[in-house]
C-alpha positions as CSV (number, residue, x, y, z in Angstrom):
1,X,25.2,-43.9,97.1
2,X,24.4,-40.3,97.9
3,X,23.5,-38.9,101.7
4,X,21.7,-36.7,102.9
5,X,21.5,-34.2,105.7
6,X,18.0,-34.9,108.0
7,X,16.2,-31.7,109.2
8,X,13.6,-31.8,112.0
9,X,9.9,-31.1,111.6
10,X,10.7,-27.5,113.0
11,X,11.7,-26.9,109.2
12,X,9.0,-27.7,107.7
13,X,7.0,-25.2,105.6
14,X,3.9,-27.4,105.8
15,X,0.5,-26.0,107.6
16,X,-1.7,-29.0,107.8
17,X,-4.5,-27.1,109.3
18,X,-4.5,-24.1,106.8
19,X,-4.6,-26.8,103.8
20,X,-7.6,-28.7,105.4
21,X,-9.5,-25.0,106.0
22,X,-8.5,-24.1,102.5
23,X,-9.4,-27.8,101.1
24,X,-8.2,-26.7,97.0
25,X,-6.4,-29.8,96.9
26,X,-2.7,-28.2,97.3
27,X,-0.4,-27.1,100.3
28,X,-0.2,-23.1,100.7
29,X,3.7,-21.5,101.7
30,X,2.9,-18.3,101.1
31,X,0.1,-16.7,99.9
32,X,0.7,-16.8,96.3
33,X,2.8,-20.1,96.4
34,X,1.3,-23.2,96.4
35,X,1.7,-26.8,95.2
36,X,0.4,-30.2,94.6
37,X,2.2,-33.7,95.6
38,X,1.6,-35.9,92.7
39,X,3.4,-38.9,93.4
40,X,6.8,-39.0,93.1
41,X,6.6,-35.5,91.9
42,X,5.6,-31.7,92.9
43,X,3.6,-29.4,90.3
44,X,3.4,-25.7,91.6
45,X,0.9,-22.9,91.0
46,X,2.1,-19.4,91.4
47,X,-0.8,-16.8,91.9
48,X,-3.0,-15.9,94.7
49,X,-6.3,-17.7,95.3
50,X,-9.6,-16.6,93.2
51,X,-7.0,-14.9,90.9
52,X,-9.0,-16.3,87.9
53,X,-8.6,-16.5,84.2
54,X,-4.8,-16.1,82.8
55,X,-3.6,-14.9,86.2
56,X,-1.6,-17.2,87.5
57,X,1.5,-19.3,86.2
58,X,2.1,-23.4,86.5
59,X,5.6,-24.3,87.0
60,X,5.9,-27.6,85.3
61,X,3.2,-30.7,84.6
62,X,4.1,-33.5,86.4
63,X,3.7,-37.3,85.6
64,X,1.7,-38.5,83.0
65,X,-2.3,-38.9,83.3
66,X,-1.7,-36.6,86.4
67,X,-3.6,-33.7,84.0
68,X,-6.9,-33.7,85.7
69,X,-5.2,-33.8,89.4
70,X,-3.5,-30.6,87.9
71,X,-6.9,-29.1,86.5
72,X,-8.6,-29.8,89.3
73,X,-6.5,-28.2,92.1
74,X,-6.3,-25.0,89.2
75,X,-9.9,-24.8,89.4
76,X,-10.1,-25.5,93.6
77,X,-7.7,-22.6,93.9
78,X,-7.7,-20.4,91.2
79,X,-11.5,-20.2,89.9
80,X,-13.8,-22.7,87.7
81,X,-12.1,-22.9,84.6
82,X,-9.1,-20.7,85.4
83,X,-6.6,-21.0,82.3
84,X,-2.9,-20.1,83.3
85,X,-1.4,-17.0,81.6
86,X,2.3,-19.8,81.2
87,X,3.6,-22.4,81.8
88,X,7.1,-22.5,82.7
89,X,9.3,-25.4,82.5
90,X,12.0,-26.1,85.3
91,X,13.3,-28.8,82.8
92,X,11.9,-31.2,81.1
93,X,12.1,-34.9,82.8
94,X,9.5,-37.2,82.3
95,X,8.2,-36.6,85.9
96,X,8.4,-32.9,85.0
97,X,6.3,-32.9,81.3
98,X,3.7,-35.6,81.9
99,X,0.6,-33.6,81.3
100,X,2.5,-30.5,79.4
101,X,1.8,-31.5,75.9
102,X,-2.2,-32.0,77.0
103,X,-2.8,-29.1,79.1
104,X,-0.4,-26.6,76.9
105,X,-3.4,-27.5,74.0
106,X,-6.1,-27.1,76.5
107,X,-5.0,-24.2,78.0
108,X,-4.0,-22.9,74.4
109,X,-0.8,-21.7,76.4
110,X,2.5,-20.4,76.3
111,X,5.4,-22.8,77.6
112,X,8.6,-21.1,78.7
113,X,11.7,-23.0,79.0
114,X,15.9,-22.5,79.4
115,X,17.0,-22.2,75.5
116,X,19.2,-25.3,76.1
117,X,16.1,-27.2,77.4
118,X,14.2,-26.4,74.2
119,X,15.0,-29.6,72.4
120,X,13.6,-31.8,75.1
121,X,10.4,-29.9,74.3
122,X,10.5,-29.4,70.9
123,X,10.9,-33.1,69.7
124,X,14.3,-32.7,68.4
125,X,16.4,-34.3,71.4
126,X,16.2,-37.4,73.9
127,X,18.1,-37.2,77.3
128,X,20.6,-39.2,78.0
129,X,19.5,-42.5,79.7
130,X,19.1,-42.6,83.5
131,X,21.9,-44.6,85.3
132,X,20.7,-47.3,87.6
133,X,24.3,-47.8,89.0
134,X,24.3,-44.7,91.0
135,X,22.8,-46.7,94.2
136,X,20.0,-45.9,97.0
137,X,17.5,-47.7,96.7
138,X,14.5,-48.8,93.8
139,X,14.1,-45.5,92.1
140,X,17.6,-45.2,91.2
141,X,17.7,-49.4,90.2
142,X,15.0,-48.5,88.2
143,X,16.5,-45.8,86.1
144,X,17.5,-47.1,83.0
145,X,13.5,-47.5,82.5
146,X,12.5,-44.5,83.0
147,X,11.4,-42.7,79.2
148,X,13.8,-40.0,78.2
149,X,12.2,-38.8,74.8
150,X,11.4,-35.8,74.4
151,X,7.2,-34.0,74.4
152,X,6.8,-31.2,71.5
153,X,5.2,-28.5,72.3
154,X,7.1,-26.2,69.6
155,X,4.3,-23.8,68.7
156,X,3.9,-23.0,72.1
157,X,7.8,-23.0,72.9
158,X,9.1,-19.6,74.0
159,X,12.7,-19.0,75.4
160,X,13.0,-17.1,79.1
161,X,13.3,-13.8,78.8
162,X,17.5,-12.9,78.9
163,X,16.6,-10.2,81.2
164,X,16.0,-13.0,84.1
165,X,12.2,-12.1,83.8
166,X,9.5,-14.9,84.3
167,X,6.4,-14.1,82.3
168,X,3.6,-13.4,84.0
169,X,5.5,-14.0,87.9
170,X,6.4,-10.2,88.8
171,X,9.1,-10.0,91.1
172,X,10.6,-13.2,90.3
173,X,13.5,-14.1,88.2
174,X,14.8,-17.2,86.6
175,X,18.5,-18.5,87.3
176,X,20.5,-21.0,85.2
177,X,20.9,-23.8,87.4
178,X,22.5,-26.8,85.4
179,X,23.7,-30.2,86.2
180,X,21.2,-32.1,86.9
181,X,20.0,-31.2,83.3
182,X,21.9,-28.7,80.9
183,X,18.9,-26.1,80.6
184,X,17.8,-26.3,84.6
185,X,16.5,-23.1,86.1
186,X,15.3,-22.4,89.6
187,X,13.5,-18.9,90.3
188,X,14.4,-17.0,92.9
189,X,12.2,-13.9,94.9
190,X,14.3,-11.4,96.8
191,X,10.9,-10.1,98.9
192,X,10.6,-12.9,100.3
193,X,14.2,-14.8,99.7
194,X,12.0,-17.6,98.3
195,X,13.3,-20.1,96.1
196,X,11.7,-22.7,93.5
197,X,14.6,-24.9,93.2
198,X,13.3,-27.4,91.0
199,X,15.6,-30.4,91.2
200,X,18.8,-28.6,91.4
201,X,18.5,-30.2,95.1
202,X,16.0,-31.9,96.5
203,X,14.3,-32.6,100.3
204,X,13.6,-36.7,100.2
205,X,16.0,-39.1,99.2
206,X,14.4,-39.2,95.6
207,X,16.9,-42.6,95.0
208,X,14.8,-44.3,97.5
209,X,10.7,-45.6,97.0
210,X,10.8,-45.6,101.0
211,X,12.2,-42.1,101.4
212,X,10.0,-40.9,98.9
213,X,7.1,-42.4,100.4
214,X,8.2,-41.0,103.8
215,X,9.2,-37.7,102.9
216,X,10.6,-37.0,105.7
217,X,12.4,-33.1,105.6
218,X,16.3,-33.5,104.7
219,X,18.1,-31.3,102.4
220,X,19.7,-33.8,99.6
221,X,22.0,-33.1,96.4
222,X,19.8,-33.3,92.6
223,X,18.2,-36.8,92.0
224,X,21.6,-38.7,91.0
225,X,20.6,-41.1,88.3
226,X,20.0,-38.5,86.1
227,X,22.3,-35.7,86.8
228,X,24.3,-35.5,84.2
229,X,27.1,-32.9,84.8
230,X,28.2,-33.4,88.8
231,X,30.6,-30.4,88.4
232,X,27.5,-28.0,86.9
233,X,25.3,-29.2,89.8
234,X,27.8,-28.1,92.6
235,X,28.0,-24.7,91.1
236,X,24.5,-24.5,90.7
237,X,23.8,-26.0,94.9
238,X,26.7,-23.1,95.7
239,X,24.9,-20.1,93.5
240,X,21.2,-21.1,95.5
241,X,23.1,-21.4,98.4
242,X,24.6,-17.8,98.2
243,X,21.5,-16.3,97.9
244,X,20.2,-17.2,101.6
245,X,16.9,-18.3,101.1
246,X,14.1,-18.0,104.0
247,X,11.9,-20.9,102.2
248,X,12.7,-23.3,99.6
249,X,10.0,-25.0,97.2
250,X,11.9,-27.8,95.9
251,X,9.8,-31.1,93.1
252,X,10.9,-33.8,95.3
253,X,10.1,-33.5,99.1
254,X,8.3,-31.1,101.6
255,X,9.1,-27.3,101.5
256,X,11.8,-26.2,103.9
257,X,11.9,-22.7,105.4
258,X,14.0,-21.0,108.5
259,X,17.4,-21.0,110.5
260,X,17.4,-24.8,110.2
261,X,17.5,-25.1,106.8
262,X,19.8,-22.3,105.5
263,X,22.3,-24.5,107.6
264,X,21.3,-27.4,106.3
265,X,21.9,-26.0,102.4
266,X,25.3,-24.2,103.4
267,X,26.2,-27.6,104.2
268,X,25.2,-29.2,101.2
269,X,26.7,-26.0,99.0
270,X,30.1,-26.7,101.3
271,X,30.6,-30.3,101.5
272,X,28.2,-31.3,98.2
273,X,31.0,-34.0,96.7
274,X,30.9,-35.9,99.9
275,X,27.0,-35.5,100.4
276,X,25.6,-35.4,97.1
277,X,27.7,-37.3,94.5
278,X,27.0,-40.9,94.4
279,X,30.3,-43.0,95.0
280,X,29.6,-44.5,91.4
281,X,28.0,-43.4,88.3
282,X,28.7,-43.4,84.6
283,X,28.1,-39.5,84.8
284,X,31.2,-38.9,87.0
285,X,33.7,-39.8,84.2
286,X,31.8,-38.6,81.5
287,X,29.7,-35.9,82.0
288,X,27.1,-34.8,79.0
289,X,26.9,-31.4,78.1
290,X,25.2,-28.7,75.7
291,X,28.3,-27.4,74.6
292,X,29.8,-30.5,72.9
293,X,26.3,-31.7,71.8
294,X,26.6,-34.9,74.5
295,X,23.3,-34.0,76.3
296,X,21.7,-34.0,72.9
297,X,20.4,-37.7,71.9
298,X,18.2,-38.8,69.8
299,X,14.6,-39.0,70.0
């Protein structure tokens, strides 16, 4: 199995008392930068409070049925029947697209993606099955379960800008960040060195249903039963790393931010085949990838 580097409370991003005065249903790390813990799984709303109709941006949609969790913390923060002006798609696991296909239609929205991401979102392609021998606990044992067809969202489907623009997120830009799937992005802010990793890494043991019910702060390689290019995923841990973030969001675990954790993540960049890769894995001999159409299966 894969390890992990622990990280005291110090690192955390979390302010429990400014998300009980604020009481919209999501935890505030800066003041246009929020999200919402839905399970296994973090949905995030980028805009500042009040901002109201088509002014703010959801990254990603979570599990299924979690729609009206999403909706409602929308609403709590951004205004009764505040629509989003995107949606933009980290990648598109099954934890990640659980509500997309309903709230893209209710929204009547725009969903941006990674081209090589597109045909998890189009209908067209299936992910290759999670791998339950990876090890660490009952998430990981229960991989080969989990669904791996794709949503379609097509009419709505737009590519990311190539200019490393996110629609309707000034100041941001996307970055390519593959392994864990072959069209991954994270978004980076330079104003603030924040980053939105996604699950290029992660900060709980997401392998474990006791870690993940814990959550307690560590800095941890991608989820590994479904990273499917370890190689990609180390590049992509390095490229964050490089960038010397003051806070990062990740969609499994708490937010980290400080001195504390740009260690911690230097570490994981440095020594990620020791901490991050699991020991085992169908994925470490034979990788999938866009390039040879191996990522690709069908729906």
């Amino acid at each position: 199995m894969a390890e992990q580097i622990p990280l005291s409370e110090d690192a955390s991003a979390l302010d429990p008392a400014l998300d009980a005065a604020r009481n919209d249903h999501t935890h505030e790390v800066a003041p246009d930068l929020a999200y919402r813990r839905l399970g296994i799984v973090n949905v995030v709303f980028v805009g500042f409070p009040g901002a109201g109709d088509r002014n703010w941006v959801l990254i990603d949609a979570g599990l299924p049925r979690t729609g009206g969790f999403i909706r409602s913390a929308a609403e709590a923060r951004f205004g009764k029947g505040a629509r989003p002006s995107a949606i933009v798609m980290t990648h598109g696991h099954f934890d990640h697209v659980g509500a997309l296909e309903a709230l893209a239609k209710e929204w009547d929205v725009p969903v941006y993606a990674h081209p090589l991401e597109r045909p998890y979102l189009d209908g067209s392609a299936a992910y290759p099955r999670g791998d339950p021998s990876v090890g660490g606990g009952l998430m990981a044992l229960l991989a080969g379960l989990y669904p791996t067809r794709p949503v379609d969202v097509g009419r709505r489907l737009r590519s990311l800008p190539e200019d490393g623009s996110v629609p309707g997120m000034p100041g941001w830009q996307w970055l390519h960040t593959p392994g864990h799937s072959v069209g991954h992005v994270s978004f980076w802010r330079e104003s603030d060195r924040t980053i939105v990793a996604g699950d290029a890494f992660v900060t709980t043991g997401q392998e474990s249903a006791y870690d993940v019910a814990l959550q307690e702060p560590e800095m941890h390689g991608p989820p590994t039963y479904f990273t499917i290019d370890w190689q990609d995923a180390e590049e992509s841990v390095k490229k964050l790393a490089m960038l010397d973030p003051d806070l990062v969001l990740t969609f499994h675990g708490q937010p980290l931010r400080g001195p504390e954790m740009r260690e911690a993540l230097q570490r994981l960049a440095r020594d990620f085949r020791d901490i991050a890769v699991p020991k085992q894995g169908k994925y470490l001999t034979e990788p999938r990838r866009a390039a040879d159409g191996s990522a690709y299966e069908k729906p």
